[in-house]
Legacy VTK file of the C-alpha trace (Angstrom):
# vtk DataFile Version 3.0
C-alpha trace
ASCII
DATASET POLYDATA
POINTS 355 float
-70.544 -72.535 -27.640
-66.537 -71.856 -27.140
-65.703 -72.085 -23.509
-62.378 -71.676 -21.448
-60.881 -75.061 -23.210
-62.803 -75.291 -26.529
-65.658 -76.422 -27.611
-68.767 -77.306 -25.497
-68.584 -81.371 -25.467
-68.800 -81.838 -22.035
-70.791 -84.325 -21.329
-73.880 -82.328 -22.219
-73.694 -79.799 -19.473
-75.347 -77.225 -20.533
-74.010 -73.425 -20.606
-74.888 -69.937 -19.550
-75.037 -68.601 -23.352
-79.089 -68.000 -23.383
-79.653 -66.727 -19.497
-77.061 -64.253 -20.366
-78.176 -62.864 -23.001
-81.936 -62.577 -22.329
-81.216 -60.936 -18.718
-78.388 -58.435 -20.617
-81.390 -57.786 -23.268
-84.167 -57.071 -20.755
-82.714 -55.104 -18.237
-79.814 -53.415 -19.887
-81.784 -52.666 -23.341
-78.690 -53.609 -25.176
-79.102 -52.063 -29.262
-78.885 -54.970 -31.688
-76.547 -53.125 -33.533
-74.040 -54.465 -30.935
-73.184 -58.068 -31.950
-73.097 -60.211 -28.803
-70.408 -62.627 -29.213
-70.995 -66.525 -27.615
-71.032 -66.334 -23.736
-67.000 -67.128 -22.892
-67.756 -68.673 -19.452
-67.515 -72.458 -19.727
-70.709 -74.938 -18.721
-71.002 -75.488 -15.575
-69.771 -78.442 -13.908
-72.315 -79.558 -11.053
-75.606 -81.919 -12.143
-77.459 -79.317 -9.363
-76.404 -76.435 -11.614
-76.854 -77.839 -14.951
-80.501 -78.015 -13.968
-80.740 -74.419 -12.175
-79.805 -73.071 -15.961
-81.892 -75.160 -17.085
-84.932 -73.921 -15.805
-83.789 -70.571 -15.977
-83.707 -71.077 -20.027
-87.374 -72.318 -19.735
-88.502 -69.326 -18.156
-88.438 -70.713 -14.414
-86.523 -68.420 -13.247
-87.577 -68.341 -9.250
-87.461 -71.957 -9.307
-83.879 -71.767 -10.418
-82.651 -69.079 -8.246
-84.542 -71.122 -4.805
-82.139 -73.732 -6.140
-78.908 -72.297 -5.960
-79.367 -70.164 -2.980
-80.391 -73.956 -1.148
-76.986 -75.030 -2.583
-74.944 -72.414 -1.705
-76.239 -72.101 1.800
-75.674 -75.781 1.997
-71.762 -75.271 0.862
-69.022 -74.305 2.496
-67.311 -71.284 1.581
-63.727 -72.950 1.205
-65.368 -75.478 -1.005
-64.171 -74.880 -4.816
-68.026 -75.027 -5.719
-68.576 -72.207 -3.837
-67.436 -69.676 -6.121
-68.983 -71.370 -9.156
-72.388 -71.542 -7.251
-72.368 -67.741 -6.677
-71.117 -67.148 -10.587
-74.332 -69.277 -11.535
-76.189 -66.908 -9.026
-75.249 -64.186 -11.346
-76.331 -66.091 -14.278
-79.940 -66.616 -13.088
-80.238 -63.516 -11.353
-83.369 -61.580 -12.357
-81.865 -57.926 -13.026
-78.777 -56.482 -13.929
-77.792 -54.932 -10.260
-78.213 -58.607 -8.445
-76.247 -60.115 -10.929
-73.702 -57.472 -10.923
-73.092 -57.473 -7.355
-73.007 -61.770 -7.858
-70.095 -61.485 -10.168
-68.218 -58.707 -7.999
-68.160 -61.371 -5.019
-66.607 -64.048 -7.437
-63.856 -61.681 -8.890
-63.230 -59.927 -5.727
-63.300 -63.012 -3.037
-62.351 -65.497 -5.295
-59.952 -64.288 -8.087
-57.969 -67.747 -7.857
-60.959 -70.012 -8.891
-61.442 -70.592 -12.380
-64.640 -68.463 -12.394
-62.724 -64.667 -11.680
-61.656 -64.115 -15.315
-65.002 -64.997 -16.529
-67.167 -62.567 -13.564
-64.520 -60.007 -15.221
-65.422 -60.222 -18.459
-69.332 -60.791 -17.706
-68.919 -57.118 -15.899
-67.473 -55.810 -18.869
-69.748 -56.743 -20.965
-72.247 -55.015 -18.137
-70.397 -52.049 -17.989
-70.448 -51.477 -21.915
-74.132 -52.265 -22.111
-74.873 -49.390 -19.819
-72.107 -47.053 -21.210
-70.158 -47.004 -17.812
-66.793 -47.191 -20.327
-64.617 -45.727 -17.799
-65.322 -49.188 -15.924
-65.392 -51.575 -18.737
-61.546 -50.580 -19.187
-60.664 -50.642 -15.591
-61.641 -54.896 -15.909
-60.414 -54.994 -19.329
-57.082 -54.121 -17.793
-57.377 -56.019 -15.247
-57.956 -59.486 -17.054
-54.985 -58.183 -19.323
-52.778 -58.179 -16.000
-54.128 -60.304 -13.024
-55.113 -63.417 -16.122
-52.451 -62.948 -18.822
-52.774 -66.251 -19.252
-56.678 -66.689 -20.000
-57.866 -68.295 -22.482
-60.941 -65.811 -22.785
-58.541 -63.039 -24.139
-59.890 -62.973 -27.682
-63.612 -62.532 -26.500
-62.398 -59.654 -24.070
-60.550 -57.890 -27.016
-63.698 -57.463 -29.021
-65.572 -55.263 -25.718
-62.128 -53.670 -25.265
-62.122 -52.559 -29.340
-65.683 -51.254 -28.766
-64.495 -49.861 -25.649
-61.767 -47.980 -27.082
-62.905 -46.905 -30.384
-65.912 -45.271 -28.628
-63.244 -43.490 -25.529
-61.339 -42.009 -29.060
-58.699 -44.477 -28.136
-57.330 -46.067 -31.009
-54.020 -46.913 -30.679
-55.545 -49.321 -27.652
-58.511 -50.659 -29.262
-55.959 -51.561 -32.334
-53.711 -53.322 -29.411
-56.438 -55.486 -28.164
-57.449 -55.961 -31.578
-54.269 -57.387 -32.778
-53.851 -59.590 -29.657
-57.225 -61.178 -29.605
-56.891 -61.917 -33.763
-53.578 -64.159 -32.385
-55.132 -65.983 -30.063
-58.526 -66.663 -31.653
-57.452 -68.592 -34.578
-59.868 -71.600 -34.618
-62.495 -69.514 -33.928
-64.107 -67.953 -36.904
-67.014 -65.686 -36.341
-64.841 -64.106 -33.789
-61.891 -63.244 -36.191
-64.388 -62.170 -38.566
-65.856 -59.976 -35.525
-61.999 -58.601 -34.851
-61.010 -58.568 -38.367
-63.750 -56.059 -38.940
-63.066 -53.758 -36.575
-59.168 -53.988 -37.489
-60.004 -52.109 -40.542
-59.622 -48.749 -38.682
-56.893 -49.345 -37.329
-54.753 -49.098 -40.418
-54.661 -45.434 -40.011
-53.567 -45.616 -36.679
-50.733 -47.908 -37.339
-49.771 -45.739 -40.491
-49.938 -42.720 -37.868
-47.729 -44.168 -35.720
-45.279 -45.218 -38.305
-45.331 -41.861 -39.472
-44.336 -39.988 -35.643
-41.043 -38.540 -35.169
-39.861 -38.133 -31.257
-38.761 -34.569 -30.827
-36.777 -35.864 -28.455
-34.483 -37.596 -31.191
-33.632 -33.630 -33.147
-30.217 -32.447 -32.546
-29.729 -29.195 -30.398
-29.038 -26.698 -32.890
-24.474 -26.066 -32.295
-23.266 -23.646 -34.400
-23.529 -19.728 -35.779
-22.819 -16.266 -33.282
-26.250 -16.103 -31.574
-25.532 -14.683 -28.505
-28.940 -16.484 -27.112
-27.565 -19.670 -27.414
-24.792 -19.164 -25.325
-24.987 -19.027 -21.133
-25.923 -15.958 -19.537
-23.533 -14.074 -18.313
-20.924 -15.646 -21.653
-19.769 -13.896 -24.598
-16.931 -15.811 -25.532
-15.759 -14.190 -28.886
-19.157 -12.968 -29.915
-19.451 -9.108 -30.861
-21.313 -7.315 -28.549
-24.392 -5.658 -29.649
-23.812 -2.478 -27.962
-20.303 -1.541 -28.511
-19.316 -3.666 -31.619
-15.712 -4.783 -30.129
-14.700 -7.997 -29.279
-13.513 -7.896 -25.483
-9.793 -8.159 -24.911
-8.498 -11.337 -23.981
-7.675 -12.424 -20.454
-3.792 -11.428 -18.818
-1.563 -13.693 -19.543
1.428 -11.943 -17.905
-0.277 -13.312 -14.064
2.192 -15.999 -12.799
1.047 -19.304 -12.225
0.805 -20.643 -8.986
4.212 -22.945 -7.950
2.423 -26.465 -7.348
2.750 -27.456 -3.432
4.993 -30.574 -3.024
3.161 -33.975 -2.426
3.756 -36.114 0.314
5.030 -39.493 -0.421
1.812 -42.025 0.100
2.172 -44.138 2.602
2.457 -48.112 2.147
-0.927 -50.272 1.327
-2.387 -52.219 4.033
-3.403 -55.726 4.336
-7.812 -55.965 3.211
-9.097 -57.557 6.699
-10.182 -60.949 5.491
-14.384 -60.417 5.726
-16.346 -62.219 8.367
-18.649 -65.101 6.626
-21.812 -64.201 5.325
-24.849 -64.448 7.578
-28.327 -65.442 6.148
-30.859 -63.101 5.662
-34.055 -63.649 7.012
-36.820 -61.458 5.812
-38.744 -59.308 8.495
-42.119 -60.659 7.322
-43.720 -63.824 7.484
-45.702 -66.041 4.917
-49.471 -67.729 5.551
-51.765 -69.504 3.130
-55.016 -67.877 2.554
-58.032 -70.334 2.537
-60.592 -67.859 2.017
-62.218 -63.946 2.123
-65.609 -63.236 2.912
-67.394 -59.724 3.644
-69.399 -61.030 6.750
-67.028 -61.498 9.889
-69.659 -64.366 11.298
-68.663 -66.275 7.993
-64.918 -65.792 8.576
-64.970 -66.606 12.333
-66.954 -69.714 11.466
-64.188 -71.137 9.334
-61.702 -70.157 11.634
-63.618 -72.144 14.502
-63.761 -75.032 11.697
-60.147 -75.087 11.371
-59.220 -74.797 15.531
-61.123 -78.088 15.810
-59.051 -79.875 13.112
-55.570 -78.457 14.861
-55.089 -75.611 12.991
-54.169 -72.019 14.399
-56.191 -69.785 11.893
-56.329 -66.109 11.508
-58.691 -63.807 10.241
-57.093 -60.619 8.630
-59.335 -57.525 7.840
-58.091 -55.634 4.518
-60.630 -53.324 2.150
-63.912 -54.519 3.728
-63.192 -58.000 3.721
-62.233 -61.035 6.253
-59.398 -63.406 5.018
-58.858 -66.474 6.942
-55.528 -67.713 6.426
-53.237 -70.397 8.687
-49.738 -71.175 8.949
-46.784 -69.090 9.871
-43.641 -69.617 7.089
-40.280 -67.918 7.220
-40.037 -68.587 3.546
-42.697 -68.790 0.376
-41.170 -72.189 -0.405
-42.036 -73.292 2.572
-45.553 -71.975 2.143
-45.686 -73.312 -1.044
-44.799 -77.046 0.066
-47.723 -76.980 2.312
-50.318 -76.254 -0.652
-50.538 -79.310 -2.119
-51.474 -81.723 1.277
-53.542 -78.521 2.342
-55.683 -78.491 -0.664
-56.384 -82.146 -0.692
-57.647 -82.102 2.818
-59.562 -78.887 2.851
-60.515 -77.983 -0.998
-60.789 -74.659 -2.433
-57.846 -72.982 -4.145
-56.131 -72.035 -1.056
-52.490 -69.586 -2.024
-49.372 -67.765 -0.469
-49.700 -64.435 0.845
-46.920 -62.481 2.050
-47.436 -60.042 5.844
-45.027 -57.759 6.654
LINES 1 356
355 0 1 2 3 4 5 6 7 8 9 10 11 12 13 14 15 16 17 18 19 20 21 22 23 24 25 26 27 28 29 30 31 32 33 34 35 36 37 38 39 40 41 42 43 44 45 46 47 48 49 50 51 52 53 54 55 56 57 58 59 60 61 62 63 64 65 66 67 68 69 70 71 72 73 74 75 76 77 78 79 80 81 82 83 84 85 86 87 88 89 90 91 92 93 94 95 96 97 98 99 100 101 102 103 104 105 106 107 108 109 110 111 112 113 114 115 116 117 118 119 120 121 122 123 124 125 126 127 128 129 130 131 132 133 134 135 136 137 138 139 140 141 142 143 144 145 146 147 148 149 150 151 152 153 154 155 156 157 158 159 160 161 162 163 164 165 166 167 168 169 170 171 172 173 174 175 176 177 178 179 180 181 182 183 184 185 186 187 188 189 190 191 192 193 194 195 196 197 198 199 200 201 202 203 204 205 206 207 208 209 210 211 212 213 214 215 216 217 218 219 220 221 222 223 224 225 226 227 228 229 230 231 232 233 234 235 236 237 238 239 240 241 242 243 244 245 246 247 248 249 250 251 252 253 254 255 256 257 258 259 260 261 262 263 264 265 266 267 268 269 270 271 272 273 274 275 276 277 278 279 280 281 282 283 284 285 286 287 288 289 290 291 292 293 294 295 296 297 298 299 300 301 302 303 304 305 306 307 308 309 310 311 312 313 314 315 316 317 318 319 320 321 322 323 324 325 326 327 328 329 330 331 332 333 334 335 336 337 338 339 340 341 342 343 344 345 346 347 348 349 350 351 352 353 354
């Protein structure tokens, strides 16, 4: 199976391809006549994992989700298993809403682990399943512009080509289309998968080709319409009514004698300009370590952090609790701080800017 960096020789870990697809099968109905490409998300990297999906692919499937909700209740939220425990939550789960909501929590609380592009994608491929297209675009987009640099681009042009094609979107679907068929050489059931569906879009491109901006025809200049002139102007056009052209203005009006000018007075010396000040910016910069939905869960980690020194504060945006220290007049100073921060408390801690 391809995952995020290639092939699947890790170490024999074993990945998520099977669970997916039998939970997307049974509770979604998905037609066969929809190829499912490989799973994209990469194996997972915890021995405790590798054997929840394990079981789940033997049809254990309560003895797999008992063990990752004792391993998740047993991590810490800032640790960077977290969000891959939840992710392999999703992957067990035992219908479509609980693993849906599973992969919302690791896209929306953690979209700077390595496991947000792939809860994006999985949700796609949810949203497509259940016709809900009008959603599948809204993540396709937003892989295309929160994870430009993703390496599961190719996979998510094939749903966005299907997505597309079936919103009577072509000149989209054939924009995915041609971007995934870069980036997937290497791969070749999925170019075959892509080059297929390029076939339509040589109409659109020879559409496009074809369009002329009516924006880019001249205004039409010349002749004695009177309607292309100003109201109110006639210039030397006949009028309709009386067939005469109107006399010409009086010349014989003197022009006005021009009013003598003053003599302008010397220049004065520029006031040399007081030195530059620095500008300091009226916001402030912290490091967020985490953002949960529960307030008990954020207040827990900021009582974590007061006992190691820290001076942590929990900001409430769209529903959520962020938990986030420090207090930087600048982002490079921020930035500095990530490196020694991350090695002491884990996660993927990052910058945020307050006004």
């Amino acid at each position: 199976m391809m995952g995020k960096g290639g092939n699947d020789g890790k170490g024999g870990k074993v990945s998520t391809r099977p669970t997916w697809q039998c939970v997307i099968a049974r509770a979604l109905f998905l037609l066969p006549v929809f190829p499912v490409l490989p799973a994209p998300a990469h194996a997972q990297t915890d021995s405790r994992l590798v054997d929840a999906i394990r079981e789940a692919q033997e049809g254990r499937g309560d003895s797999a989700r008992t063990r990752v909700r004792r391993l998740l209740a047993a991590t810490s939220p800032t640790d960077s298993l977290y969000p891959q425990i939840i992710y392999t939550q999703a992957m067990v789960a035992s219908e479509a809403n609980e693993m849906r909501r599973q992969l919302q929590r690791v896209a929306v609380e953690y979209p700077s682990s390595s496991w947000a592009d792939d809860a994006l994608l999985r949700l796609v491929q949810l949203d497509y399943a259940s016709s809900n297209l009008e959603g599948a675009a809204r993540n396709l987009e937003r892989i295309r512009s929160d994870y430009p640099g993703t390496t599961l681009l190719p996979q998510a042009a094939y749903w966005a080509a299907r997505t597309y094609f079936d919103q009577k979107a072509p000149e989209q679907a054939c924009r995915w289309i041609a971007d995934g068929l870069n980036q997937s050489r290497g791969n070749v059931e999925l170019q075959n998968q892509l080059g297929y569906l390029d076939q339509r879009c040589a109409g659109v491109r020879a559409n496009v080709a074809t369009q002329t901006p009516t924006d880019l025809q001249a205004p039409s200049t010349g002749g004695t319409d009177s309607a292309a002139l100003p109201p109110g102007r006639t210039d030397s056009v006949t009028s309709p009514l009386t067939n005469a052209t109107p006399a010409p203005p009086d010349t014989a009006v003197a022009a006005p004698r021009p009013e003598p000018v003053a003599p302008a007075p010397p220049p004065r010396p520029e006031p040399t300009p007081a030195p530059a000040q620095p500008v300091r910016t009226a916001g402030r910069f912290r490091i967020q370590l985490t953002a949960v939905r529960v307030p008990a869960t954020a207040e827990a980690m900021a009582a974590k952090l007061r006992r190691q020194g820290m001076a942590p504060v929990i900001v409430q945006e769209a529903g959520l609790y962020k938990v986030r220290v420090g207090d930087y007049t600048t982002k490079a100073e921020a930035v500095a701080v990530l490196p020694s921060l991350k090695a002491r408390l884990g996660g993927s801690p990052f910058v945020v800017a307050e006004p």
